[in-house]
N, C-alpha and C positions, 0 to 999 in steps of 0.2 A: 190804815197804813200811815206812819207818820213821812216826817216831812226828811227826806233824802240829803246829806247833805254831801253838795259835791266839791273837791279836791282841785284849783285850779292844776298842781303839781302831778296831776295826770296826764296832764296835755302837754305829748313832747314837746321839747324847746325847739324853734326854728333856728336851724343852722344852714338855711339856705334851699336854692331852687327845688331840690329834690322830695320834701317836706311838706314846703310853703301850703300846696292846699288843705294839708292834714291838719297843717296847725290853726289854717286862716279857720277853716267850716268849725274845727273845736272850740277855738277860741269866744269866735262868737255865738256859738250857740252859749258856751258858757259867761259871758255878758249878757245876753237877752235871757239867760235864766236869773241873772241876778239884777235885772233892769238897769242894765250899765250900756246898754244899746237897743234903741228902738225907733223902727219905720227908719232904718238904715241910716240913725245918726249914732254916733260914738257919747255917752256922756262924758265930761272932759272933768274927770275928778281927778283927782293926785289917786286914788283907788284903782279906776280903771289903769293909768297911766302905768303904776306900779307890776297892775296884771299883767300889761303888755309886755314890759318890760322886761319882768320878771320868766318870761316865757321866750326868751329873746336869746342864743347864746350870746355872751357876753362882749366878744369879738365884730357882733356884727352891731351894736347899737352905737351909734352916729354920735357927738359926743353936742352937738345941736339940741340934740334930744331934748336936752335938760330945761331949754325955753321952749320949745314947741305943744303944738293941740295936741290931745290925744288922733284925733280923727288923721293930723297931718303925720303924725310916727305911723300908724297904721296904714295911709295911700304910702310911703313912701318906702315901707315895706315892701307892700305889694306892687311897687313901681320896682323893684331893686330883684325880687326871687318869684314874682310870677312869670312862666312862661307863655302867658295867655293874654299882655296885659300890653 
C-alpha cells in the first residue's frame, strides 16, 4: 500500500468554542503526521504557522499573530475557545 497522502483542508476551520477540540485533536494529529509537532512541542516553521493559520476562520486570528511562535498562536487559541482550559 503506498504512502496516503493527507489534505490539511479537511480539517474544519475553528470558528470558535463549539469546534475548538475537533479542530485542536485533527490539527495535531496532522502535524505529528507530518513531524511539525513532537513530544508536545510545536515546530516553529513559517509551514506549520501557515497550517495553523490557515485552519483558523479568518476573523478570529489576532493581528499579533504575525510576530509570534507558532506553539504561542496555538496556547492562545486554546486559552481563547477551550472550555476546559
Amino acid at each position: 500500500m503506498g504512502h496516503i497522502e493527507l489534505d490539511y483542508r479537511a480539517i474544519p476551520k475553528l470558528h470558535g468554542c463549539k469546534n475548538y477540540w475537533q479542530w485542536r485533536i485533527l490539527m495535531r494529529t496532522y502535524l505529528e503526521t507530518n513531524d511539525l509537532w513532537k513530544h508536545n512541542d510545536l515546530k516553529d516553521t513559517a509551514i506549520t504557522k501557515f497550517l495553523i493559520l490557515a485552519s483558523v476562520e479568518a476573523d478570529l486570528i489576532e493581528p499579533a499573530y504575525d510576530n509570534q511562535s507558532c506553539k504561542y498562536i496555538f496556547d492562545d487559541l486554546e486559552s481563547r475557545f477551550s472550555a476546559y482550559t
